[in-house]
C-alpha positions in Angstrom: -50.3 29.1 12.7 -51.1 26.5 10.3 -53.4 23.1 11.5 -50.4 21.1 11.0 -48.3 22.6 13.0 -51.3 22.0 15.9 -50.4 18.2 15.2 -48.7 18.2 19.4 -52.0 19.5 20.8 -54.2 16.9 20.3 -54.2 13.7 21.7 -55.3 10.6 19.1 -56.8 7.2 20.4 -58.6 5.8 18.0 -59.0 2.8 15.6 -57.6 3.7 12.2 -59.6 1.8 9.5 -57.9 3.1 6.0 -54.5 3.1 7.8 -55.2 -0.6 8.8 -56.3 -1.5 5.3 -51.9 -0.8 4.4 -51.2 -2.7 7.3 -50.8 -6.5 6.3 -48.7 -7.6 9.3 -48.2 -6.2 12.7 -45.7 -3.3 13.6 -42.3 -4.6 13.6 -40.0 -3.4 16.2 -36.9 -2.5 14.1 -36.8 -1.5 10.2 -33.8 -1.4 7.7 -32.7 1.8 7.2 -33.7 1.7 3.5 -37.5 0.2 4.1 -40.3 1.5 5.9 -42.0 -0.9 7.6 -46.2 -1.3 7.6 -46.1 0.2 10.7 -44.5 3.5 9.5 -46.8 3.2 6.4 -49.9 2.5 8.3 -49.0 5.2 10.6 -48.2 7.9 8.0 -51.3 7.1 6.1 -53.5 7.7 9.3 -52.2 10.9 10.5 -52.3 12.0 6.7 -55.9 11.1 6.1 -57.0 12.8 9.7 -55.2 16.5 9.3 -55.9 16.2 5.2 -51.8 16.4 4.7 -50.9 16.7 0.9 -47.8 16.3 -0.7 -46.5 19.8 0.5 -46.5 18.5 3.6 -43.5 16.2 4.4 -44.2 13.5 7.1 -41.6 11.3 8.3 -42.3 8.7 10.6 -39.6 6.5 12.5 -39.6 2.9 13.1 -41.5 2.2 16.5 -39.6 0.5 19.1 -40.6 -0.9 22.2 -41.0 1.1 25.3 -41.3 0.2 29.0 -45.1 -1.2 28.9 -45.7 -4.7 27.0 -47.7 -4.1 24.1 -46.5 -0.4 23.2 -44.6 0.8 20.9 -43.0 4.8 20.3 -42.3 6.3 17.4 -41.1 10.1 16.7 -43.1 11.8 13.6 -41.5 14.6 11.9 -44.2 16.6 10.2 -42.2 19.6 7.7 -44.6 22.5 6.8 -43.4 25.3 4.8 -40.2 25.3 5.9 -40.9 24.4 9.8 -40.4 21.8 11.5 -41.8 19.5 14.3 -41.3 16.3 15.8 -44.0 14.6 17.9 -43.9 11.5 20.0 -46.5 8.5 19.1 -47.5 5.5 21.1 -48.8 2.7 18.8 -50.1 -0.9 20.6 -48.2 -3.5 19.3 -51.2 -4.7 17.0 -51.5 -1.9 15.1 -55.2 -0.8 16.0 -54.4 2.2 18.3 -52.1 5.2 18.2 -52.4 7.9 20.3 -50.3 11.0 21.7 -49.0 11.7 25.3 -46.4 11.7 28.3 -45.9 8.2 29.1 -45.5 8.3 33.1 -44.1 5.2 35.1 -45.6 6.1 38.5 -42.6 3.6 40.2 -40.7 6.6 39.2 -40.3 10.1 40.8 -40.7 12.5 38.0 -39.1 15.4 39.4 -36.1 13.0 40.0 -35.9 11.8 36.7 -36.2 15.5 35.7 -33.2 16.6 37.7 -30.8 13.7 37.1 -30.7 14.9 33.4 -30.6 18.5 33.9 -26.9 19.3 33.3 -26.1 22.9 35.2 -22.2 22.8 35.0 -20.9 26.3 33.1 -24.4 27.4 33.1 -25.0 31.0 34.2 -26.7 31.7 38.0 -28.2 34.0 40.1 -28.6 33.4 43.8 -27.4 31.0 46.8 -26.1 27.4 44.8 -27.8 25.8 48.5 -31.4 27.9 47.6 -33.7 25.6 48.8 -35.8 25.6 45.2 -33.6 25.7 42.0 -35.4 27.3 39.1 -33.9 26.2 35.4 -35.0 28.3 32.6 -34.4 26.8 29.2 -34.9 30.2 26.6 -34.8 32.4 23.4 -33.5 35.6 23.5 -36.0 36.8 21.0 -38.9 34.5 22.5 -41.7 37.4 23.5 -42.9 34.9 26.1 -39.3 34.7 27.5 -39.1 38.1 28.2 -42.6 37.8 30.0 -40.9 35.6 31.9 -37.8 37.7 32.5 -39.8 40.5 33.9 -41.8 38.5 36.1 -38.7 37.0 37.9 -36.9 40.4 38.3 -40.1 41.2 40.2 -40.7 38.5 41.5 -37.0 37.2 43.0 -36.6 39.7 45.4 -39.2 38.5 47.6 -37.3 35.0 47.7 -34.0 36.2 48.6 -32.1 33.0 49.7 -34.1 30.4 48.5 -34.4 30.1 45.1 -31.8 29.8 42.5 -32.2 30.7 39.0 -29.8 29.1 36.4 -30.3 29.5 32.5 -30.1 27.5 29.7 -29.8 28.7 26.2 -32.5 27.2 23.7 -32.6 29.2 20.7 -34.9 28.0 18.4 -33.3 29.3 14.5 -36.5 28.4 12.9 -38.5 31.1 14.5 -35.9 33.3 15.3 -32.7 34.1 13.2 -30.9 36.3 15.7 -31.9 34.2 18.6 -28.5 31.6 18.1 -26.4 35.1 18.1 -27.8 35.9 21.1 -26.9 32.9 23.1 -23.7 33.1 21.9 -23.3 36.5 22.7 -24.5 36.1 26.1 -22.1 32.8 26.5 -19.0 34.8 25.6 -20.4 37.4 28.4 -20.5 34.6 31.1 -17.0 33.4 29.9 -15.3 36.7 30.4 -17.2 37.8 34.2 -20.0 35.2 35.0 -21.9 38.2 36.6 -21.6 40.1 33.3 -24.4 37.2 31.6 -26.8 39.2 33.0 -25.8 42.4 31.8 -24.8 41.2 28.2 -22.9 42.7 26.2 -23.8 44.7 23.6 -20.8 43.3 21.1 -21.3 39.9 19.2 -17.9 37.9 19.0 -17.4 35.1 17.2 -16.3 32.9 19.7 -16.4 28.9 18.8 -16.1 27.6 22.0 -19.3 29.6 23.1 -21.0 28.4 20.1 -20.2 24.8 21.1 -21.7 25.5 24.8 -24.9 26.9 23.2 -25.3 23.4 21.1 -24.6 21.4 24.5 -27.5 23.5 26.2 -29.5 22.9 23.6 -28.9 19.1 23.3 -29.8 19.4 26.9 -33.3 20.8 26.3 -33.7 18.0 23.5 -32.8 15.3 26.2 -35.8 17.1 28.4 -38.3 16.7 25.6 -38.1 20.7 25.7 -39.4 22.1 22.5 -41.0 25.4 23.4 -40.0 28.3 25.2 -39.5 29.4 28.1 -39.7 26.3 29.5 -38.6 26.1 33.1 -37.9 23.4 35.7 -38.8 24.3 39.2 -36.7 21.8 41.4 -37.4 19.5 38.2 -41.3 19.9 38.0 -42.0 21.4 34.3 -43.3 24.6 33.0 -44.0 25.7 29.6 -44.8 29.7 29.3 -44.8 32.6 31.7 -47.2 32.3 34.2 -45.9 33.8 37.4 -49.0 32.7 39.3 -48.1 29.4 39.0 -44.7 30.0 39.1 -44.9 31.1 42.6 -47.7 28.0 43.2 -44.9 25.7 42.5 -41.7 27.4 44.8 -43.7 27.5 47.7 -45.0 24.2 47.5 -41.4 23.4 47.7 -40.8 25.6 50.2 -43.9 24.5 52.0 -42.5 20.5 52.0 -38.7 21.5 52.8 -40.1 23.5 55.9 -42.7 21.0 57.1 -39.6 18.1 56.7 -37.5 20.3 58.2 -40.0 20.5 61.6 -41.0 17.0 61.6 -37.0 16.5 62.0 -37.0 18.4 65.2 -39.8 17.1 66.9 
């Protein structure tokens, strides 16, 4: 994989001396459509000069607008490299001096509830008791190598949670990485539509089925909403994780399990 496309991974907070040298105002929260504002420029500049960008690589960033914390500004930046594509989210302080890269947490806030509020599981396919204590989403690829890693450690690992944990998927296919993997969903959505149960067979034969295709875009509009842009990712009663680690997998249902249970005797005393 190319440096650019390890643009998510690292974390900027810095001053940014030649971008500032563009800037001759502060950021300004909106931006005609047919302008870039100083901001963007300043912006664009920075990131350009610290991953040595050149004009092969296409980076678009989008006006900043004001976020929950006074002072701070977001802004999504599309980096386009060969072909791929990525979108990171920025933080900029309103001055212009700092920019930096990050999960913006209110701590007012439950995560987990924020998490499961936009999690949308109607028509999605299921396996196990709808009351399971511990619900595990699983947003995926059907040609993602790590998905199946995460396939197989479920299978194996499920049977020892019989009863309290759910499992509902989500299709994500991600076309730039893997052409088939948008057939796939669609295959396995005209499955569910014929015999839920049948999903998790799937069926060997591809149909070309537009209302499947249009459930397939509204799961993955889903993940987008969720910030999701890797997969598997997975939401364990609405606490995220990216990959297939069944260690911590089974760290986070029975913590839940754990809390439920300990609520659940406190109640009775």
């Amino acid at each position: 994989m190319k440096k650019a496309l390890t643009l998510s991974l690292i974390a900027l907070s810095a001053t940014a001396p030649r971008a500032r040298g563009q800037q001759t105002q502060s950021p300004t929260v909106a931006a005609s459509a047919s302008a870039t504002s100083p901001a963007q420029k300043s912006i664009e500049a920075y990131l350009r000069h610290l991953y040595a960008f050149g004009p092969n690589v296409a980076l678009l960033v989008g006006p900043p607008t004001p976020t929950q914390v006074d002072g701070l500004l977001e802004t999504n930046v599309d980096l386009t490299i060969d072909g791929r594509k990525q979108t990171v989210k920025f933080y900029i302080s309103k001055d212009g001096k700092f920019l930096f890269q990050g999960e913006l947490s209110d701590m007012t806030k439950d995560p987990l509830e924020q998490n499961r509020a936009q999690i949308q599981m109607k028509d999605a396919p299921s396996l196990g008791d709808p009351t399971a204590a511990v619900t595990l989403v699983e947003y995926s690829d059907f040609e993602c190598p790590v998905c199946r890693k995460l396939h197989d450690a479920l299978r194996e690992m499920l049977p020892n949670y019989a009863g309290k944990v759910r499992v509902v998927f989500k299709d994500f296919p991600i076309e730039q990485l893997h052409p088939w993997a948008r057939t796939a969903a669609i295959a396995g959505r005209c499955a569910y539509q014929q015999d839920p149960k049948a999903f998790w067979r799937m069926y060997d034969s591809i149909y070309d089925n537009p209302e499947a295709a249009a459930a397939v875009n509204a799961s993955r509009a889903n993940g987008q909403l969720l910030d999701v842009n890797s997969t598997p990712t997975v939401f364990v009663n609405g606490r995220r994780m990216v990959g297939a680690d069944a260690h911590l997998l089974e760290q986070y249902i029975n913590y839940d399990l754990a809390q439920q249970k300990a609520a659940k005797d406190t109640d009775k005393k």
